[in-house]
N, C-alpha and C positions, 0 to 999 in steps of 0.2 A: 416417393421417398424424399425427393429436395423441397415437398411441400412441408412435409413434419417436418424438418431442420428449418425452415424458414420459420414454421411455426413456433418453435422451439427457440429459435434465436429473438423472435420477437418476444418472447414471455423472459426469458434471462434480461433483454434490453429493458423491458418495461418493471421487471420486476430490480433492476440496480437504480433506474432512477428513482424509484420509491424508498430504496436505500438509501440515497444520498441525501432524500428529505429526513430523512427520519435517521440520523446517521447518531452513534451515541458520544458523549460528551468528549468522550477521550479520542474520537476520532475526528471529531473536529477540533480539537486542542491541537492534534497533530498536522490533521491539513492546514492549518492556517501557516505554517512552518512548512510544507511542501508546494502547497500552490504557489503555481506564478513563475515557477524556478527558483524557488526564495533560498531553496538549501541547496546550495552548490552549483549553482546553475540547473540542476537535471531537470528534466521535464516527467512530472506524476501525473496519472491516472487514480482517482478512488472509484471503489465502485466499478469494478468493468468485469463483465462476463468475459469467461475463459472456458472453455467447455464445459460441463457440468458443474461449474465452481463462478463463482461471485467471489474478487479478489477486492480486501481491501484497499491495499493501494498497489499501482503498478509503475513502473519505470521500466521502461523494454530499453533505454539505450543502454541500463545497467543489468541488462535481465535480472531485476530484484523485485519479488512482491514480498510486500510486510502488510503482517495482517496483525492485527488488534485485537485480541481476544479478553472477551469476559470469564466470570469464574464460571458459566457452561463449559465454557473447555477443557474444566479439568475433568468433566465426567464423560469427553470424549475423545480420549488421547490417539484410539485406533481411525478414528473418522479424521482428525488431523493426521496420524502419519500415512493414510492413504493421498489425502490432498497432496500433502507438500511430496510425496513420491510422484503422484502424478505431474505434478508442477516440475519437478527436475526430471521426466521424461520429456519435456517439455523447453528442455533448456532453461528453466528458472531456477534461482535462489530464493528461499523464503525465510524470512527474519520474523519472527514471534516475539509479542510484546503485548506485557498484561497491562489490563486500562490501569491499575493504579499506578503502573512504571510511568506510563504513561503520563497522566494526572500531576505526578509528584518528582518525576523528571525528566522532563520533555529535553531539556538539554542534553544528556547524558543519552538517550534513546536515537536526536537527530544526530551527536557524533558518532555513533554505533553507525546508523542508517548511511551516512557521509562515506564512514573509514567502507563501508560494504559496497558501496557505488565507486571506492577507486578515487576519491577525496573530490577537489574542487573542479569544476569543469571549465573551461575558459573556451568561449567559442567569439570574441571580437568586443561586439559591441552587448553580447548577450553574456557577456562576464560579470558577476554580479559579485560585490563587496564580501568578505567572507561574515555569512549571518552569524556564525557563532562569536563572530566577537565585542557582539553585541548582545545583551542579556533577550530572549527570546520569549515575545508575550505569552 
């Protein structure tokens, strides 16, 4: 049994990096705005196996995953509400945002993403300028 899980965890691990190459436009619109701790200080993961589930993007110090969805999603509303049920078993929050919110207001989507992580984070030297008050590439 701990070989199929081993198995199994390597096929989710190899199968997110190949997400992260191939990641779509709005979701790199948005990491460029997450990586690095650019937004609030928090520290993101995209891309990361999670049980059965491939999360967009993750933040565990905020328990918050935001996923990015395209208009496939609207033709699988039941397949998302088992996810984000399973994720709040889970102790996650999951914030939903379509690629064109995304695309056409990335501003508006990181102070959403911000106010839901509990606003700015200040940990010393790792306190970072606040990004929104500056217009965001």
């Amino acid at each position: 049994m701990g070989t199929v899980r081993i198995i199994k965890r390597a096929v989710a691990t190899s199968r997110a990096r190949e997400m992260r190459r191939q990641d779509t436009d709005a979701e790199a619109h948005l990491w460029a705005v997450l990586r690095a701790h650019r937004l609030g200080g928090w520290k993101w993961k995209r891309q990361v196996p999670f049980g059965p589930y491939i999360l967009d993007f993750l933040c565990r110090e905020a328990t918050l995953v935001v996923e990015v969805d395209g208009g496939i999603h609207s033709d699988q509303l039941a397949y998302d509400e088992r996810r984000t049920a399973y994720l709040a078993t889970a102790g996650l929050r999951v914030l939903r945002f379509w690629n064109s919110d995304v695309m056409t207001n990335r501003d508006g989507v990181c102070l959403r993403i911000l106010e839901a992580c509990g606003g700015q984070l200040y940990r010393g030297d790792a306190c970072r300028a606040d990004p929104l008050s500056r217009p965001l590439l």
